[in-house]
Structures are given as structure tokens and as C-alpha cells.
C-alpha positions as a Markdown table, in Angstrom:
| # | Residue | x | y | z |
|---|---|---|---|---|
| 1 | Unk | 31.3 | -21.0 | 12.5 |
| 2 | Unk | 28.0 | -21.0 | 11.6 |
| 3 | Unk | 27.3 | -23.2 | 8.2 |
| 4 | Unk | 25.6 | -20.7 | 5.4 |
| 5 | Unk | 22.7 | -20.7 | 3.8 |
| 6 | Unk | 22.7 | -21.9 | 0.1 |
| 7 | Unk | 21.1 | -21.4 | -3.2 |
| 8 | Unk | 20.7 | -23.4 | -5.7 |
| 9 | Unk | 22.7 | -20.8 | -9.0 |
| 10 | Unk | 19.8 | -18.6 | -10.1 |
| 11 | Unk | 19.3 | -18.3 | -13.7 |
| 12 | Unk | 20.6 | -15.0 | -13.6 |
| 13 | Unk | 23.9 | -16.0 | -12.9 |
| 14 | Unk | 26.5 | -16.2 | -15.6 |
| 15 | Unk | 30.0 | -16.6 | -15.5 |
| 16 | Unk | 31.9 | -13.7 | -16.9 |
| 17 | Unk | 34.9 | -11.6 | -16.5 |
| 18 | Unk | 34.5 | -7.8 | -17.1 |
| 19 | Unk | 31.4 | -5.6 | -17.0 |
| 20 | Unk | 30.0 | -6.4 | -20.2 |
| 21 | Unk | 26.6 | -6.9 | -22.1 |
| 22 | Unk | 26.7 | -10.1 | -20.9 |
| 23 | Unk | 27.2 | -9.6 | -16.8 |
| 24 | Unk | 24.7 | -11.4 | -14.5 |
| 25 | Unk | 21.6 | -9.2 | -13.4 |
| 26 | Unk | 22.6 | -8.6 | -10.0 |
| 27 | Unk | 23.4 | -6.2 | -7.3 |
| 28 | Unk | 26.5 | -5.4 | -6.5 |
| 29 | Unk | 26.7 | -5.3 | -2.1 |
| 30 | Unk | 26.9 | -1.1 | -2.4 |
| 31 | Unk | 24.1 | -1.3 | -4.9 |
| 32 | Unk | 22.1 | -4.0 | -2.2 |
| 33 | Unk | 22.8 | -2.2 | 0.8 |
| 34 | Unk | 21.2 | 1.2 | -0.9 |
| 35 | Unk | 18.3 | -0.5 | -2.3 |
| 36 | Unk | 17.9 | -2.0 | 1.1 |
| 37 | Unk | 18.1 | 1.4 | 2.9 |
| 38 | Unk | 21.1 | -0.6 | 5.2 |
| 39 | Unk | 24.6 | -0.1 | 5.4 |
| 40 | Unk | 27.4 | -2.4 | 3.3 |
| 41 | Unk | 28.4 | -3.4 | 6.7 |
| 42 | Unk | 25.1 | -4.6 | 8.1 |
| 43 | Unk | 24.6 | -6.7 | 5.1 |
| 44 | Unk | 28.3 | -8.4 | 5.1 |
| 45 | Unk | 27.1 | -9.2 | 9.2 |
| 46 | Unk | 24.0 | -10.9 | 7.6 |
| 47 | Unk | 26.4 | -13.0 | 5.0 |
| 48 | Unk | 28.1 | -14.2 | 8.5 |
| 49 | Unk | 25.6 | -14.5 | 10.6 |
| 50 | Unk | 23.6 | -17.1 | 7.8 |
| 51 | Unk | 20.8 | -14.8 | 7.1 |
| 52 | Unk | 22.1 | -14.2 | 3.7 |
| 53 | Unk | 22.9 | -17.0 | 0.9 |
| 54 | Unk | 26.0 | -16.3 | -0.6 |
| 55 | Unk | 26.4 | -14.7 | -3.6 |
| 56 | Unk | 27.7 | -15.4 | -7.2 |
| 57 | Unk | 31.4 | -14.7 | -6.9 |
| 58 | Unk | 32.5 | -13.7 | -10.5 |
| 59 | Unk | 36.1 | -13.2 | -9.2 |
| 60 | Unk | 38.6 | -12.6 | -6.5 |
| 61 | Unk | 36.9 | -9.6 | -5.2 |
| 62 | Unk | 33.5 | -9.2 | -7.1 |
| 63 | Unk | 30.2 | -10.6 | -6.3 |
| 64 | Unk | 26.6 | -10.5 | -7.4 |
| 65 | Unk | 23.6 | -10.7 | -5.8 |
| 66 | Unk | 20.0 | -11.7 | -6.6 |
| 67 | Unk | 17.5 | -8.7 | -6.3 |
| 68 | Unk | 15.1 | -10.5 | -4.0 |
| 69 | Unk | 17.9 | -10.1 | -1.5 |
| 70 | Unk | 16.4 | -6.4 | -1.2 |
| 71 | Unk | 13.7 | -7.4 | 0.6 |
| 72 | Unk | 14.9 | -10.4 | 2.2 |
| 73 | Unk | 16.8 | -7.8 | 3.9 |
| 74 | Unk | 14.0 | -5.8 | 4.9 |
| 75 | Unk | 12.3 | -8.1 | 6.5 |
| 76 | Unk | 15.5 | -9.3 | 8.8 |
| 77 | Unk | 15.5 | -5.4 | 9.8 |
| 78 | Unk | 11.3 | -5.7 | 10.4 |
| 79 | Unk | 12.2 | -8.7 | 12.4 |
| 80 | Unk | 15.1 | -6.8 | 14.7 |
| 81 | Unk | 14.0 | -3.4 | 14.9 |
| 82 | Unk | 10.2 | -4.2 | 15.2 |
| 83 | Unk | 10.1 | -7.0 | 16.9 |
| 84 | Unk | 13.7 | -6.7 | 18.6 |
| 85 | Unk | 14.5 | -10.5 | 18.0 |
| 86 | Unk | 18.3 | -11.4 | 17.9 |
| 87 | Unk | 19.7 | -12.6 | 14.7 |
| 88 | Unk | 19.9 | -16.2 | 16.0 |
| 89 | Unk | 16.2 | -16.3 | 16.0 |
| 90 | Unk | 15.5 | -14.4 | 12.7 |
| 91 | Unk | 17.6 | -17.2 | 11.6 |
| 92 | Unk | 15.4 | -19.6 | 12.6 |
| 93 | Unk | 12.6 | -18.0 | 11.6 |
| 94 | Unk | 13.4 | -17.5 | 8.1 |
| 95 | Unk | 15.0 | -21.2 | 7.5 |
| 96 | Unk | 11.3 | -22.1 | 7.7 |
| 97 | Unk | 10.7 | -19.6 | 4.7 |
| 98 | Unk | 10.0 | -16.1 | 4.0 |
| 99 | Unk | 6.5 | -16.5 | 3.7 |
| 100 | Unk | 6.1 | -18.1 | 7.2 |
| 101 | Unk | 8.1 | -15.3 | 8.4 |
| 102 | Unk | 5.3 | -12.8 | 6.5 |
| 103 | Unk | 2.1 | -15.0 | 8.0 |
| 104 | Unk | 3.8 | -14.0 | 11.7 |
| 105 | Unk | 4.5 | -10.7 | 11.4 |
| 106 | Unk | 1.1 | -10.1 | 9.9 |
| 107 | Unk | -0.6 | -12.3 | 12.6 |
| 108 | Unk | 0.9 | -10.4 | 15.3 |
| 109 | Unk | 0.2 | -6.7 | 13.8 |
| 110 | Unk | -3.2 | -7.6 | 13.6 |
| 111 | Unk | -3.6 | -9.0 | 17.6 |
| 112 | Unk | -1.8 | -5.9 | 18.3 |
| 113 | Unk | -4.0 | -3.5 | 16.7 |
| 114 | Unk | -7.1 | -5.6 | 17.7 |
| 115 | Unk | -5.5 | -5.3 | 21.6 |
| 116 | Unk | -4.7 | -1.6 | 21.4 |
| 117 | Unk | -8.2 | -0.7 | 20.0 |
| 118 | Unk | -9.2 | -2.0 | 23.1 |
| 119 | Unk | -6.9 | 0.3 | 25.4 |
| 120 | Unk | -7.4 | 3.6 | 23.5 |
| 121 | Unk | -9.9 | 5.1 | 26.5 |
| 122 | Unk | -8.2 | 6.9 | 29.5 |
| 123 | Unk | -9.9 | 7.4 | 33.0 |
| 124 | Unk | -8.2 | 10.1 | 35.1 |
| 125 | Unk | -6.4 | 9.5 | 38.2 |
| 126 | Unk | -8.1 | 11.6 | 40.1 |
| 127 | Unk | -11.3 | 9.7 | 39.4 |
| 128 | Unk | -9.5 | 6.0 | 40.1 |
| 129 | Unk | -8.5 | 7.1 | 43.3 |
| 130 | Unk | -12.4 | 8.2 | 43.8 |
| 131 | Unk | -13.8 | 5.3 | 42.7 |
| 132 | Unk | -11.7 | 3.0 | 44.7 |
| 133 | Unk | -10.2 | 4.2 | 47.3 |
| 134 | Unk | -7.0 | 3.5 | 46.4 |
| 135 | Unk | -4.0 | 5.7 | 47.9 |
| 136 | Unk | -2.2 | 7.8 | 46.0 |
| 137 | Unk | 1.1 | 6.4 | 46.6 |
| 138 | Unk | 0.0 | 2.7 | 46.8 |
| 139 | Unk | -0.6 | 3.6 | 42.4 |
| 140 | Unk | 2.7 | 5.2 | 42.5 |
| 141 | Unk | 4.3 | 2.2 | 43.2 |
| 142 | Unk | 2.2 | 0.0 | 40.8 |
| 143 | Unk | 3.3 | 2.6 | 38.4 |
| 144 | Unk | 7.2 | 2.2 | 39.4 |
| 145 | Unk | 7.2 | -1.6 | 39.4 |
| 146 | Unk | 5.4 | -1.9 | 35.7 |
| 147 | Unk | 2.1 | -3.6 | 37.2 |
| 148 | Unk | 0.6 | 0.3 | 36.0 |
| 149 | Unk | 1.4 | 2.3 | 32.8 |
| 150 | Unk | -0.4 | 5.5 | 33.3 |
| 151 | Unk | -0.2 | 8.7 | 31.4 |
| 152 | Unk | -0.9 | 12.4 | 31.7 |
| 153 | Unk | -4.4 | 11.3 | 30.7 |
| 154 | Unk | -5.0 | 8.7 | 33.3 |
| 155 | Unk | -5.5 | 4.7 | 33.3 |
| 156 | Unk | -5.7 | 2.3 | 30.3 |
| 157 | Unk | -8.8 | -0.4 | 30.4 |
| 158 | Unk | -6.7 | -3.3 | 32.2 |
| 159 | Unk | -5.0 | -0.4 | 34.3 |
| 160 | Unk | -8.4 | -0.1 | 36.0 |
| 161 | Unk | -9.4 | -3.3 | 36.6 |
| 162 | Unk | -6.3 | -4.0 | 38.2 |
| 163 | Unk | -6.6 | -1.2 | 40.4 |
| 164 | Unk | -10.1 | -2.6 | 41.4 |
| 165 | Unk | -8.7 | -6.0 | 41.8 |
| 166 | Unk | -6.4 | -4.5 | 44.1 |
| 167 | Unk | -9.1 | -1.9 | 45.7 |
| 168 | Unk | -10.8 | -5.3 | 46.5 |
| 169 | Unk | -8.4 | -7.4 | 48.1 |
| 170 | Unk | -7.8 | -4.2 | 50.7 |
| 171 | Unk | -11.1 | -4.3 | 51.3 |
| 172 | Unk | -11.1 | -8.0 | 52.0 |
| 173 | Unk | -7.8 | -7.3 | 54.7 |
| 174 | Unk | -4.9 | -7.8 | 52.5 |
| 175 | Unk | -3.2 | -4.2 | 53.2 |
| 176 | Unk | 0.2 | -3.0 | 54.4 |
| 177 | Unk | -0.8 | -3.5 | 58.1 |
| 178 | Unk | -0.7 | -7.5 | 57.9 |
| 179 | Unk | 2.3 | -7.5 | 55.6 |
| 180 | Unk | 0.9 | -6.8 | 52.0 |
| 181 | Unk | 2.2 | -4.5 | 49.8 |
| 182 | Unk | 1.9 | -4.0 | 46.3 |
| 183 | Unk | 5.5 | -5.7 | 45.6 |
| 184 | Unk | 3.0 | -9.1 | 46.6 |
| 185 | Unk | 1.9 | -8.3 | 42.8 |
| 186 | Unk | 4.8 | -9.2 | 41.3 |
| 187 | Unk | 4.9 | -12.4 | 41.7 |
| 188 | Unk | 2.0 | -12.6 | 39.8 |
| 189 | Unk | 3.2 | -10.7 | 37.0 |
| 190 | Unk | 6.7 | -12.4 | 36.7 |
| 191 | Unk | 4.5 | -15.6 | 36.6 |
| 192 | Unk | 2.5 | -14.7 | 33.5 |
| 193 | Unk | 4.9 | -13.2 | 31.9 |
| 194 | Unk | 6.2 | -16.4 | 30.8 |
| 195 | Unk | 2.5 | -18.0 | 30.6 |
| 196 | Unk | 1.6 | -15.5 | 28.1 |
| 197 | Unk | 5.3 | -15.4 | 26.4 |
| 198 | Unk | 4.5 | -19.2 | 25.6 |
| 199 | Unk | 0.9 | -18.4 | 24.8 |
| 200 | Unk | 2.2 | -16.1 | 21.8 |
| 201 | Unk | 5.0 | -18.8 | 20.9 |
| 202 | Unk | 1.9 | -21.3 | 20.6 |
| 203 | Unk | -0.5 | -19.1 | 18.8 |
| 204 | Unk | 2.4 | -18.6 | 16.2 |
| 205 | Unk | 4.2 | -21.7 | 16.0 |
| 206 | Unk | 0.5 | -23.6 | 14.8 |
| 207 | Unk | -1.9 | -20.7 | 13.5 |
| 208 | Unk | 0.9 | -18.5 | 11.6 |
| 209 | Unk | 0.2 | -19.0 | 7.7 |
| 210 | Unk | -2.5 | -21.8 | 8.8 |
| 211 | Unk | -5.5 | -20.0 | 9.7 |
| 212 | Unk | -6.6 | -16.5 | 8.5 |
| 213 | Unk | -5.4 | -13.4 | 10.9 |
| 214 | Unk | -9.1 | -12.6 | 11.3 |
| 215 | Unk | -9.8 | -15.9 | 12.1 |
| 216 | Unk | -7.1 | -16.0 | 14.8 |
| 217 | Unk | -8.1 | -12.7 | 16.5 |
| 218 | Unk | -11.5 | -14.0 | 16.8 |
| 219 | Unk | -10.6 | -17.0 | 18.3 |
| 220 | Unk | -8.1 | -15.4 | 20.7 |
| 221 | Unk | -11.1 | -12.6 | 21.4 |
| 222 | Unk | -13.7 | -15.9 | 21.9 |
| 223 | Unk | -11.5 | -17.7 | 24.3 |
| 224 | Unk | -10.7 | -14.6 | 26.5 |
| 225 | Unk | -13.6 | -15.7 | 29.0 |
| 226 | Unk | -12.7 | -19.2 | 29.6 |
| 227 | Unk | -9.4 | -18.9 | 29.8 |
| 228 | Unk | -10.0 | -16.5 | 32.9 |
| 229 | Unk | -12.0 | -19.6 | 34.0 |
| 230 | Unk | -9.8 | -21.9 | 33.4 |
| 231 | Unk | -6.7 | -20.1 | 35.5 |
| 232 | Unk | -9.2 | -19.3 | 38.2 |
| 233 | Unk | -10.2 | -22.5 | 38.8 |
| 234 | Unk | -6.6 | -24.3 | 38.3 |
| 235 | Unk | -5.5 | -21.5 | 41.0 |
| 236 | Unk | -8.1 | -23.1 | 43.2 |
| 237 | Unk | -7.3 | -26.9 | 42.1 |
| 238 | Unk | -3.7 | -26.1 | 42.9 |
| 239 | Unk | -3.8 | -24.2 | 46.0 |
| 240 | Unk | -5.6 | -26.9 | 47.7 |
| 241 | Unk | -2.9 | -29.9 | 46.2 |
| 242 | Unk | -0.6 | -27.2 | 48.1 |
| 243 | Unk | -2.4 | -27.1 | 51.1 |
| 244 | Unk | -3.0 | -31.0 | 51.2 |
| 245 | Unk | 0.4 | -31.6 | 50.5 |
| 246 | Unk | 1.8 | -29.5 | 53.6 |
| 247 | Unk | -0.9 | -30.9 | 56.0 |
| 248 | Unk | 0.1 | -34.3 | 54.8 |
């Protein structure tokens, strides 16, 4: 069982018996789970789960709890729904403190939207497969393995550079008829999906509550362009260890 998380008694709670003048300034757990917007349930799964200090029992079936637990609460469902992280690493993420938990949340909203305003322009398919050649069904399949996301209204930014990437390594003799297929992407994608997964956990872990959000978007928006140069060049540094290492 997992150990719970534990206040120090708040100054609001009083022992008592009854419902009297004198009865701590609490929530009861219906009157928390409605001023929540969650269910009695959901916040009983919190109390076990850890997410949740106890509350001030003031008898066998009766307990109290502070209202700052209202938004507490929120903030777990921001951090599930929103971000879809299980309760084990809300945990986490709140035992450093609320405010930490704020920082990240607000860090990440604002790459986001700084990302997203960069991906608002469409180019239609019909004018992708003009400009560079490539087949119709050779996109489809991008589009089936998640390398693409297009819409009715065509290709995102990054869709497009990919599919000139791609345009020019069929140019340079990488196509179907030697053995490469667009499933050869993949293995490019699995590999920074967890390069970029850690990138985030990085960016987080020591700018999160540290630095300024603007400050952090610039920075990531300022670094763009090397980092390109720095995998492009490590791909080359690498490849030829690779190469060495076979021949030796």
C-alpha cells in the first residue's frame, strides 16, 4: 500500500462532535467532489492512490477537508485528462509541490501554442504531389503509418518538408525498385520519438519554475538550427564508427 500524503492539522481544524457554531471550516467529500466538478468516487481513488492528504476525521464516519483541496483536485484532472499522465506520475509530480506542477503545465502550453502557430498553413495535396513528384499512394502510406497527418485541406509545414526530404532521396535512387519503401521511415521516427520524449523530460525537469516560459520558447526556438547540425553531423560521426567498426 502506498504510504499517504500528510499535513501538518490546519488551523481550521477543530475537534468537535455535532454540527455546531463551532465545526471546522471544511468540505465535507460530497461538498468537495461538487466544488471540484468530480465525482465522490474519483476523489476517494485520489485519498488511495496518495494524491490527496487525508482529512480531519471528526468521527467514525465524518471527515473534513481543507478548501484548497478544490483545486488541488483540478489540477490532478489537468494533469490526467490534458496531459493523459497516470496517477503514479501526477504523484510524483505534485510531491515536488503544486507550484512546480503549475510552472510545467504553463511551460508546455506555451511551446505548444508557440509550435502550433507555426503549423496553422495548409498546402493542398494536389499541389505536393506537383511540386515533388511524389506518388499518390507512396503519401498514403506516410499518412497510414503516422510519418503524415494531412487533412481535407492539405499538408502542415513539417508535413512538407518531409515529403521533400523524401521526394529527394527518390531522386537520389532510394525508391521501391532497390528495396526502399516508406516503412524505411520508421525507423527514424521510432528513434526520435524517444530523443524528443527525453528532450521534453529535460526541458521540464531544469527550466520548469526556473526560467520564464518566454524565455524558454526562445531558447528552444534559438537552438532549433543547431540542433539540426548537431544530429546531422553525429549521424555522420556515427555512421562511419559503424562502418570502421565492421571493416575492422
Amino acid at each position: 500500500m502506498r504510504p499517504r500524503i500528510r499535513y501538518e492539522t490546519p488551523p481550521w481544524a477543530i475537534a468537535y462532535s455535532g454540527r455546531g457554531d463551532d465545526s471546522p471550516k471544511g468540505l465535507r467529500i460530497s461538498e468537495l467532489a461538487e466544488a471540484a466538478g468530480v465525482s465522490v468516487g474519483t476523489v476517494k481513488h485520489y485519498l488511495r492512490e496518495g494524491l490527496l492528504p487525508e482529512p480531519v476525521k471528526t468521527g467514525r464516519t465524518m471527515a473534513y477537508y481543507p478548501p484548497e483541496f478544490v483545486d488541488r483536485i483540478r489540477l490532478i484532472k489537468r494533469l490526467q485528462e490534458g496531459r493523459f499522465m497516470p496517477l503514479k506520475a501526477i504523484r510524483a509530480v505534485l510531491d515536488e509541490g503544486e507550484d512546480r506542477a503549475e510552472a510545467m503545465l504553463e511551460l508546455e502550453d506555451q511551446i505548444l501554442d508557440r509550435a502550433l502557430a507555426g503549423e496553422r498553413s495548409r498546402t493542398s495535396a494536389a499541389k505536393v504531389r506537383k511540386r515533388y513528384g511524389v506518388p499518390r499512394d507512396v503519401l498514403d502510406r506516410l499518412e497510414e503509418i503516422g510519418v503524415l497527418s494531412p487533412n481535407s485541406r492539405g499538408y502542415i509545414p513539417s508535413d512538407v518538408t518531409i515529403i521533400e526530404a523524401i521526394s529527394h532521396f527518390r531522386a537520389g535512387g532510394y525508391d521501391e525498385q532497390i528495396g526502399f519503401t516508406v516503412y524505411d521511415t520508421l525507423r527514424y521516427k521510432k528513434a526520435l520519438e524517444e530523443l524528443v520524449r527525453e528532450e521534453v523530460d529535460v526541458v521540464m525537469e531544469r527550466l520548469a519554475g526556473e526560467v520564464p516560459p518566454e524565455r524558454v520558447v526562445e531558447m528552444l526556438e534559438t537552438g532549433a538550427r543547431p540542433l539540426k547540425d548537431l544530429i546531422g553531423a553525429l549521424h555522420t560521426k556515427l555512421m562511419v564508427a559503424e562502418l570502421e567498426r565492421r571493416r575492422g
